[in-house]
C-alpha positions in Angstrom: 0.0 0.0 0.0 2.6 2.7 0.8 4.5 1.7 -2.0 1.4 2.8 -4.6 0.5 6.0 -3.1 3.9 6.9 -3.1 3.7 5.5 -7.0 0.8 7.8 -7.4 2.4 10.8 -5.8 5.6 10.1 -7.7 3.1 10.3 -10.6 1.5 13.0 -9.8 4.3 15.3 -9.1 5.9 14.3 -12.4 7.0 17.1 -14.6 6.0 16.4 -17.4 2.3 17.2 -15.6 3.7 21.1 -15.1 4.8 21.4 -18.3 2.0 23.3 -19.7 2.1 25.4 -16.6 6.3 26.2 -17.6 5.4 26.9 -21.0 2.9 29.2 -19.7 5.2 30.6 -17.2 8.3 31.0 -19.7 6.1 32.5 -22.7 4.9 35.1 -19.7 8.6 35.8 -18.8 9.4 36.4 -22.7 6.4 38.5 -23.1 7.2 41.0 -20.0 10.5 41.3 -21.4 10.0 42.3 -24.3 7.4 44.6 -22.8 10.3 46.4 -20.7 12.4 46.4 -23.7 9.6 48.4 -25.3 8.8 50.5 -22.7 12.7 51.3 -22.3 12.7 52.0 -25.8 9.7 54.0 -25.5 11.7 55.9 -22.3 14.4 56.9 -24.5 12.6 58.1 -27.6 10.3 60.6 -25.0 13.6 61.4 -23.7 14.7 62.3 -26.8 11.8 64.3 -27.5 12.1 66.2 -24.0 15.9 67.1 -25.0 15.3 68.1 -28.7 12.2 69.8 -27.4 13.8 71.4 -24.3 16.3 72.8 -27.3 13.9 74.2 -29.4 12.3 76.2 -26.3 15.8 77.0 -25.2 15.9 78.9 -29.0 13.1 80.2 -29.1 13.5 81.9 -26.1 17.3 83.7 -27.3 15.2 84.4 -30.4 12.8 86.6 -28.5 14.7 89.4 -28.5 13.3 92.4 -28.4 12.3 93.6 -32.2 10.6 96.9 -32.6 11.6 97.7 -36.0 8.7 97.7 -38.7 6.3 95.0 -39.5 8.4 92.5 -40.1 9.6 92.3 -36.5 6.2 92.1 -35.5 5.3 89.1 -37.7 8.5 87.6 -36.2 7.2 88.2 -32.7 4.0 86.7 -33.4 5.6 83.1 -35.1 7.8 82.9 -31.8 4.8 83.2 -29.6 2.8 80.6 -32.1 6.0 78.3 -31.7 6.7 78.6 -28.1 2.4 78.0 -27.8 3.0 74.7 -29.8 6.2 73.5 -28.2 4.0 73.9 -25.1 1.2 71.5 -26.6 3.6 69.2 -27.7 5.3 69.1 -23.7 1.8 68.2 -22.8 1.2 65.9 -25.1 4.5 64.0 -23.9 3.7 63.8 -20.4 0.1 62.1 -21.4 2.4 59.4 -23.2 4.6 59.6 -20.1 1.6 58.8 -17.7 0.4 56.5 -20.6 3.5 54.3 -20.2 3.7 54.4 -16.3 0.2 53.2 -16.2 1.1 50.5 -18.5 4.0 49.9 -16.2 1.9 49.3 -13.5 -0.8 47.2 -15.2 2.5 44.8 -16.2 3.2 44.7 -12.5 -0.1 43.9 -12.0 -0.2 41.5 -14.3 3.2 39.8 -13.4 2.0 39.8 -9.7 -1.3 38.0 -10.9 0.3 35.4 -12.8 2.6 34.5 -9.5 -0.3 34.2 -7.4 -2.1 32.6 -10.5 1.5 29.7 -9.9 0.1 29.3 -6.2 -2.8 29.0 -6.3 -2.3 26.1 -8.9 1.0 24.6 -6.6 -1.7 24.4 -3.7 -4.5 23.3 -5.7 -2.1 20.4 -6.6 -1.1 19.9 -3.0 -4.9 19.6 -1.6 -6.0 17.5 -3.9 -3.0 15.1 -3.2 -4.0 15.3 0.5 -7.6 14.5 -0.2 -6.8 11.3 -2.7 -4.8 10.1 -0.1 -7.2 10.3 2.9 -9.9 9.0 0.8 -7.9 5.8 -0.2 -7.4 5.2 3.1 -10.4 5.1 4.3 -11.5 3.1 1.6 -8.7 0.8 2.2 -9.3 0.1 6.0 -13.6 -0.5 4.7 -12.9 -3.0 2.2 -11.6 -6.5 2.3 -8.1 -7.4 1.4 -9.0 -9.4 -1.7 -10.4 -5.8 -2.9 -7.6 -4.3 -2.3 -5.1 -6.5 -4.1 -7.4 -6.4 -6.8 -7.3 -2.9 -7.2 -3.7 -2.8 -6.5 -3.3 -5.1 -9.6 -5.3 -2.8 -11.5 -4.1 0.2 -10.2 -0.9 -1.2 -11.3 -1.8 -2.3 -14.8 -3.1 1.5 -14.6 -0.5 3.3 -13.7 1.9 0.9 -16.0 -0.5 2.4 -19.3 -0.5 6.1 -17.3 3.3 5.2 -18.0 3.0 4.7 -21.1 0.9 7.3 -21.8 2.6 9.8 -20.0 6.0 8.7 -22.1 3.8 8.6 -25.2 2.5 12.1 -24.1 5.9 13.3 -23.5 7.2 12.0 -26.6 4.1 13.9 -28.7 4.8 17.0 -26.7 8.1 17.1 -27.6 7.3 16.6 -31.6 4.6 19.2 -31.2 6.9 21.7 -29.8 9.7 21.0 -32.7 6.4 21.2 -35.3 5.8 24.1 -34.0 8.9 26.1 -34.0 9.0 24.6 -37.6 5.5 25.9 -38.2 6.9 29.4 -36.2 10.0 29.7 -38.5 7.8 28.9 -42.0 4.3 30.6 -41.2 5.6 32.9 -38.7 4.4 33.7 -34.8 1.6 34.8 -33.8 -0.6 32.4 -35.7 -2.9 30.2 -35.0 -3.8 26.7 -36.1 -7.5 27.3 -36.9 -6.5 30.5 -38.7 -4.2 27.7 -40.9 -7.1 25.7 -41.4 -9.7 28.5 -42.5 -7.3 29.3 -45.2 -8.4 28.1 -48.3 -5.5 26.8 -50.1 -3.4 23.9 -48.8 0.0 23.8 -47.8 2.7 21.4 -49.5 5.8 19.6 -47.9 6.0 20.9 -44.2 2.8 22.6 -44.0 1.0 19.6 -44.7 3.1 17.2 -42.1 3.1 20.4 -39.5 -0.9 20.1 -40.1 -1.0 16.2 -39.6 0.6 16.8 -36.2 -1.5 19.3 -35.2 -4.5 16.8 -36.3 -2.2 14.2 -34.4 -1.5 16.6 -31.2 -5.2 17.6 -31.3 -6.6 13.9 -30.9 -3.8 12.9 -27.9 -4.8 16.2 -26.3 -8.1 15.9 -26.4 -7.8 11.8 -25.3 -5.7 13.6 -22.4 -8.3 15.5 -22.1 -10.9 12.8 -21.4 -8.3 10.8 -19.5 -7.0 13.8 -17.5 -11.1 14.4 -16.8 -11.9 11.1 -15.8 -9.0 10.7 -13.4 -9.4 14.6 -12.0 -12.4 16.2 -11.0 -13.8 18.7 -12.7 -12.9 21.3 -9.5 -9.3 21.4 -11.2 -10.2 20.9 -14.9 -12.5 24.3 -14.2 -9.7 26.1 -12.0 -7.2 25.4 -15.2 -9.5 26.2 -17.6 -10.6 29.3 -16.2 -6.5 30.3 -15.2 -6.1 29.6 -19.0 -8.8 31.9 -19.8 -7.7 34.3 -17.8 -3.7 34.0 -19.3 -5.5 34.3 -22.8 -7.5 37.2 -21.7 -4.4 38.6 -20.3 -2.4 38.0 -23.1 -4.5 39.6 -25.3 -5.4 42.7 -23.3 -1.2 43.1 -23.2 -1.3 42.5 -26.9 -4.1 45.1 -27.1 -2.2 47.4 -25.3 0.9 46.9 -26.7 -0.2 47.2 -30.1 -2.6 50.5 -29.1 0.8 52.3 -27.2 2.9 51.2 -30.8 -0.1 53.4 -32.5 0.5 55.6 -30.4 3.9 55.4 -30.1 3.6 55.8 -33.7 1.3 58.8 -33.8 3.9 59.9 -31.7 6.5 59.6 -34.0 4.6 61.3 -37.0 3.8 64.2 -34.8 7.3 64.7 -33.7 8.7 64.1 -37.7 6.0 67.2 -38.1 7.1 69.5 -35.3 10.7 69.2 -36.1 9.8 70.2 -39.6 8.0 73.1 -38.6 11.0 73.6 -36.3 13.5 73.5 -38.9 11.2 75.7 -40.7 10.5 78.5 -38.3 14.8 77.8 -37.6 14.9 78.9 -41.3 12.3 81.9 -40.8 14.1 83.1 -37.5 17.6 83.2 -39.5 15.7 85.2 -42.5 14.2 87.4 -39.3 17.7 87.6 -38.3 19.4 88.7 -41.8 16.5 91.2 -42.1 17.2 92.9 -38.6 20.8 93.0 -39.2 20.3 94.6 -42.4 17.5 97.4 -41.0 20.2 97.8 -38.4 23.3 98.6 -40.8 20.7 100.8 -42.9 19.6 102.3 -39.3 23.7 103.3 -38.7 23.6 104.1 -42.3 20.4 106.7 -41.8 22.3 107.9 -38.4 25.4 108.6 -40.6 23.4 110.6 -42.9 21.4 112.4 -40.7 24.3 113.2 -38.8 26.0 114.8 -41.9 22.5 116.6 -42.6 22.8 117.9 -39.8 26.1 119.5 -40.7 25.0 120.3 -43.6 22.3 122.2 -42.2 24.4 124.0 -39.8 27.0 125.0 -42.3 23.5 126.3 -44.8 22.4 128.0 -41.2 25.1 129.9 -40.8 26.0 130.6 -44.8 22.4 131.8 -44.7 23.4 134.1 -41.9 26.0 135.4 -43.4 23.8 135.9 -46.3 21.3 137.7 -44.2 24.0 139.8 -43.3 25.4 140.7 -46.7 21.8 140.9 -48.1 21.3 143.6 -44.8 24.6 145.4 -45.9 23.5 145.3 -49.4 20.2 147.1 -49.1 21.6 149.6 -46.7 24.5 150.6 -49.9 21.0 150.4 -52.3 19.1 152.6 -49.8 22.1 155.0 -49.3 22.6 154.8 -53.5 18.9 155.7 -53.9 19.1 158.5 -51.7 22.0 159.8 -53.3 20.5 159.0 -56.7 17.3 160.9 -55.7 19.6 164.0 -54.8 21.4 163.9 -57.6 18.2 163.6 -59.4 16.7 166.9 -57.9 20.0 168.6 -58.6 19.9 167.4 -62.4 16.1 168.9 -62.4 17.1 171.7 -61.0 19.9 172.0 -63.6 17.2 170.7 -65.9 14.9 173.5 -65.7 18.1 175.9 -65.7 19.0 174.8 -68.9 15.3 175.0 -70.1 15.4 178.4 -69.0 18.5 178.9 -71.0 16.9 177.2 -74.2 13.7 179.3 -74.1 16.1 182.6 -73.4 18.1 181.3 -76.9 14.9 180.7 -78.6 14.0 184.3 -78.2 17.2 185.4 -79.5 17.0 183.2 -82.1 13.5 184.4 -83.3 15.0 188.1 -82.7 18.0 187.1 -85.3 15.9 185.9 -87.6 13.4 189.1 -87.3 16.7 191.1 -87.9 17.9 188.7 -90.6 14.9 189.5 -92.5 15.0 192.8 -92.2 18.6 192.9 -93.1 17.2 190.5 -96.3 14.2 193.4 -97.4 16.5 196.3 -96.9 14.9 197.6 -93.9 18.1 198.3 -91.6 17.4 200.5 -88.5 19.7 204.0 -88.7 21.3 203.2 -85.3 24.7 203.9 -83.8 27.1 200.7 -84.3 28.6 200.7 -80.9 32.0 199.0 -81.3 32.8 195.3 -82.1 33.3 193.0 -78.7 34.5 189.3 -79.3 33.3 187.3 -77.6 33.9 183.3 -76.4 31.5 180.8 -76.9 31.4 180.4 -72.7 31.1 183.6 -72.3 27.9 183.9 -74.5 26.3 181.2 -72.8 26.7 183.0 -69.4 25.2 186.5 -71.0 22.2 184.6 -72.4 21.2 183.7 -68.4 20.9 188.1 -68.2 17.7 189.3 -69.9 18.9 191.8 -72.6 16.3 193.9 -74.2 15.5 193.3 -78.0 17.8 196.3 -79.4 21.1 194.8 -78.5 24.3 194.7 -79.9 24.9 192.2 -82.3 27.8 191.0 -84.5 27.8 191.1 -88.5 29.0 187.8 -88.8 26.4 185.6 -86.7 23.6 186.5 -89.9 25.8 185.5 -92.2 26.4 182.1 -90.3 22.6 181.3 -90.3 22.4 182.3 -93.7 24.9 179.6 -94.9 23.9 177.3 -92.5 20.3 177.4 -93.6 21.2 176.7 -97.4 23.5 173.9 -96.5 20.6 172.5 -95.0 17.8 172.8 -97.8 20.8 171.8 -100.4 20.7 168.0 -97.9 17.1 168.4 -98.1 16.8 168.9 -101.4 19.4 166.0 -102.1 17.5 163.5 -99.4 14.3 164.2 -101.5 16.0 163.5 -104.6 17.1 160.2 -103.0 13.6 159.3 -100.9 12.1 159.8 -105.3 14.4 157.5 -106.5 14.0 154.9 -104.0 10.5 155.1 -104.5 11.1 154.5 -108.2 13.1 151.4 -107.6 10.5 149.9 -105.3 7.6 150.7 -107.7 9.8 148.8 -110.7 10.6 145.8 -108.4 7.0 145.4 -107.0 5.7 145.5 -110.5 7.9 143.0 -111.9 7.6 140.9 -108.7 3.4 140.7 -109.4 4.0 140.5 -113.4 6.6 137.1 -112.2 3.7 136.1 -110.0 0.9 136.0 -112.3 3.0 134.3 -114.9 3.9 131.6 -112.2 0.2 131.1 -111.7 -0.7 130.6 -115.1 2.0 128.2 -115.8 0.9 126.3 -112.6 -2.7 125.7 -114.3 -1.3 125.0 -117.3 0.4 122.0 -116.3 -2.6 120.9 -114.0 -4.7 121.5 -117.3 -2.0 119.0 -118.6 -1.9 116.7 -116.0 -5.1 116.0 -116.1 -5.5 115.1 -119.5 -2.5 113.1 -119.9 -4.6 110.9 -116.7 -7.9 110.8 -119.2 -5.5 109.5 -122.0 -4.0 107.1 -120.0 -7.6 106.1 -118.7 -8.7 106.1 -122.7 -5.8 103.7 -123.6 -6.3 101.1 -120.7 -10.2 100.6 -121.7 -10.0 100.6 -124.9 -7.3 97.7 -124.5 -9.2 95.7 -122.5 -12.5 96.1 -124.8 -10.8 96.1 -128.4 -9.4 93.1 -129.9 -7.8 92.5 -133.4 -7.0 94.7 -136.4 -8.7 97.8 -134.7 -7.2 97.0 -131.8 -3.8 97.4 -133.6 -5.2 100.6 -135.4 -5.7 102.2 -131.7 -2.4 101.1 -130.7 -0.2 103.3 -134.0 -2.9 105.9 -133.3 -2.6 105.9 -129.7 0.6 105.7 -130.2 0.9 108.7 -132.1 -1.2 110.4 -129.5 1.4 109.3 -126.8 4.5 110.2 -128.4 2.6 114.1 -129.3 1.6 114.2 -125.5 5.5 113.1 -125.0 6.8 116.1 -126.8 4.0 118.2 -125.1 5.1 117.4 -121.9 9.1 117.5 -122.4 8.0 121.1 -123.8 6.0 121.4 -120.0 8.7 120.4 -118.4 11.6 122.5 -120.4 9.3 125.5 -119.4 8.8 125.1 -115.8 12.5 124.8 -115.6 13.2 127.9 -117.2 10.6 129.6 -115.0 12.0 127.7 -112.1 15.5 129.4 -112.9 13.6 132.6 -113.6 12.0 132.7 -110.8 15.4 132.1 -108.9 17.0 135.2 -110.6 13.8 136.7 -109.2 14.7 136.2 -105.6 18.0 136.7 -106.2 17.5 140.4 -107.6 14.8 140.8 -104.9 17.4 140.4 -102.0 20.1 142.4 -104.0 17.7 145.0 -103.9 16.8 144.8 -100.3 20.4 144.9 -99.7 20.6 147.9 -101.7 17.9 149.7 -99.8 19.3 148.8 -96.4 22.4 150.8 -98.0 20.2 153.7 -98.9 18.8 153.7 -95.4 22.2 153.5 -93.8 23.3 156.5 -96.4 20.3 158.8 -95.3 20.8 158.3 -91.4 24.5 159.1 -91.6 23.3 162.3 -93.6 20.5 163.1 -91.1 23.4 162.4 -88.3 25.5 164.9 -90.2 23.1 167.7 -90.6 21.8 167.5 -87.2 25.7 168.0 -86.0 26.2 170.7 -88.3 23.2 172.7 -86.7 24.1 171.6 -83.3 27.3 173.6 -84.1 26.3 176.2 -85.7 23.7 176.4 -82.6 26.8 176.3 -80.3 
């Protein structure tokens, strides 16, 4: 008796019965693993982020400086504070992927934690139902008789001897089955399962169809396991591993869930950052245009400061030229203002001297009027019987300053002053006579040449409408000889032609005879304008001649009037 339940603990605490469970255990180890690995990767690309996004706040805020120059600072302004607004989203955005991650963290934790207690639960469930078999087998054994009991033992043996063999059998399959399916692993790939295989429509060739025959095969033993493994155990354990398997599926695919929803968004993350950094690079771009611009508007501000600086000079130097002007302009007008006034003076001494001399003139004119009363008198005989007081000579100054004294009419005069007057007077109508002579000749001239100009005219006109006269009938013959060209055909055709030729070469000779004409009035005409302007030059001669004679005569009787 000892000896079998130690056989049947032996059995049950075989490994090969926690195999499953190790399989389990080792696939959950793998799992969590790569879990950490991905949430370590995931750590270091939000690190990342944080550092390139830490940088691009870091220049953003040295590119705030502070721009006040036009509109295009104040565009730059309002990108940075756009920038810095979406750097900000994207830090927020980072820490809900942050608490997204510890919170997946924690659920693996949970989960691990679960999956030990999950191993315990199963290592006592074991344990208990060991306890129980054995208790109940004892009791049975101290009811029953001894035959019963070494009956059973002999079948319990011949049991446990095909449990053996099954077991090894089992062993054996499960061995196969996990070589299929690393096979199946390495040629289908993971994550698939059988049924999905099966659903497919076409069939597999070569190793799909022997890894499908051991499936089929491993499906049979594991569901004769099944019924073996349900007849021997109750169905208190068959439910506690079913529903611990359910619960590892569930788990496994809630982790799968949520490893392949954190890779979307892990993803999402990605695609958002790959867009940030090129609006980065972009507003990096715009701020280093900004930058150009403002170093520009500052060179052209020195540039401005230079020239206003040198306006400024400028203006000075105009201020004080202008002064200077001011004060020249002020000296100026003083000299004009002291000029005038001495001009004014001197202009009411010259009236005064003005009306002296008037004076002077009208006293001359009377005793001019009284010389030529006395030359008259002297000219009809009529001499007054008065005592010739004697002969004073006088200089021409000196009669000047007696003409100021009024002297009555009978003074005493010279003999020679009528004589003077006398000649002087015929030298004069001798020019006049002459000038007259000269003013009738002229007259002449200019009545020949405007006659001759109008006769040159007129014969110019007629000409002109001669050869319009002309011209137009040479068009009606031409007009003549194209239609009757084009209507006429044959002999008269050819009698038109010799007497429109005849006609032709007559209107020829008529028009070389034109022509030769208008020629020779053309050169006519020319001599025409030349004798015209010889004669104006003539008559500007005459002109000149006349004035230098007036000139002379007026000198003469200014000095015979001196």
């Amino acid at each position: 008796m000892p000896d079998s339940v130690s056989a049947n603990r032996d059995v049950r605490n075989d490994p090969n019965d926690t195999c499953d469970f190790e399989d389990i255990v080792t696939w959950s180890k793998e799992t969590t693993e790569d879990l950490t690995g991905e949430n370590g990767c995931l750590r270091r690309a939000l690190e990342e982020a944080e550092e390139k996004l830490r940088n691009v706040e870091e220049n953003a805020s040295r590119s705030q400086l502070p721009i006040n120059l036009g509109k295009s600072s104040e565009m730059a302004a309002a990108k940075i504070v756009e920038l810095s607004k979406r750097c900000r989203e994207q830090t927020a955005e980072i820490e809900v992927l942050k608490t997204k991650c510890k919170t997946l963290e924690g659920s693996l934790t949970n989960k691990t934690t679960e999956l030990e207690n999950l191993k315990d639960q199963i290592a006592r469930s074991k344990e208990s139902s060991e306890s129980r078999s054995s208790t109940d087998e004892t009791q049975s054994l101290s009811k029953e008789d001894e035959d019963k009991i070494k009956s059973l033992t002999e079948k319990l043996q011949q049991v446990q001897t095909k449990l053996y063999e099954s077991k090894n059998a089992y062993a054996s399959l499960k061995q196969e089955f996990n070589k299929a399916q690393k096979l199946l692993c390495s040629e289908v790939g993971e994550n698939v399962t059988v049924a999905g295989l099966s659903s497919q429509p076409g069939g597999w060739r070569g190793r799909a169809e022997q890894i499908r025959l051991l499936q089929q095969k491993v499906g049979e033993l594991q569901s004769k396991l099944s019924e073996y493994d349900s007849s021997i155990k109750g169905s208190f354990a068959v439910s506690i591993e079913r529903k611990n398997l359910a619960n590892l599926r569930q788990a496994e695919k809630e982790r799968r869930q949520q490893i392949e929803n954190s890779a979307k968004e892990l993803r999402q993350a990605e695609v958002a950052l790959e867009s940030y950094k090129r609006k980065l690079e972009a507003s990096k771009a715009r701020i280093k245009v900004l930058e150009n611009e403002l170093n520009a508007t500052k060179a052209n501000v020195a540039v401005l400061n230079e020239k206003r600086s040198h306006d400024d000079h400028l203006i000075e130097a105009l201020n004080s030229r202008l002064k200077s002007a001011e004060s020249k302009y002020q000296e100026r007008e003083m000299d004009i203002k002291n000029k005038e006034e001495k001009i004014e003076r001197d202009n009411i001494v010259l009236k005064n001297d003005l009306q002296a001399s008037q004076i002077q003139i009208d006293r001359l004119t009377r005793k001019l009027e009284e010389r030529e009363i006395e030359i008259e008198k002297l000219r009809n005989g009529i001499i007054p019987e008065e005592p010739k007081p004697p002969r004073i000579l006088l200089h021409p100054d000196d009669r000047i300053n007696s003409s100021y004294r009024s002297s009555p009419p009978n003074t005493i005069r010279t003999l020679s002053e009528p004589n003077e007057y006398v000649t002087m007077a015929m030298a004069a109508e001798a020019e006049r006579e002459r000038l007259l002579e000269l003013v009738i000749v002229l007259n002449r001239r200019l009545d020949k040449e405007r006659n001759d100009a109008d006769s040159l005219a007129e014969s110019l006109r007629n000409e002109r409408s001669k050869l319009a006269k002309l011209e137009s009938k040479l068009r009606k013959l031409e007009n003549e000889r194209a239609g009757m060209s084009k209507i006429d055909t044959g002999y008269r055709t050819r009698n038109l032609r010799s007497v429109s030729g005849s006609r032709t070469s007559e209107e020829f000779a008529n028009a070389e005879q034109i022509r030769f004409k208008l020629e020779l009035l053309e050169e006519e005409c020319l001599a025409l304008k030349a004798r015209l302007n010889t004669v104006q030059q003539e008559k500007a001669a005459d002109l000149e001649m006349y004035k230098r004679m007036l000139d002379q005569a007026r000198k003469i009787f200014q000095e015979a009037c001196k």
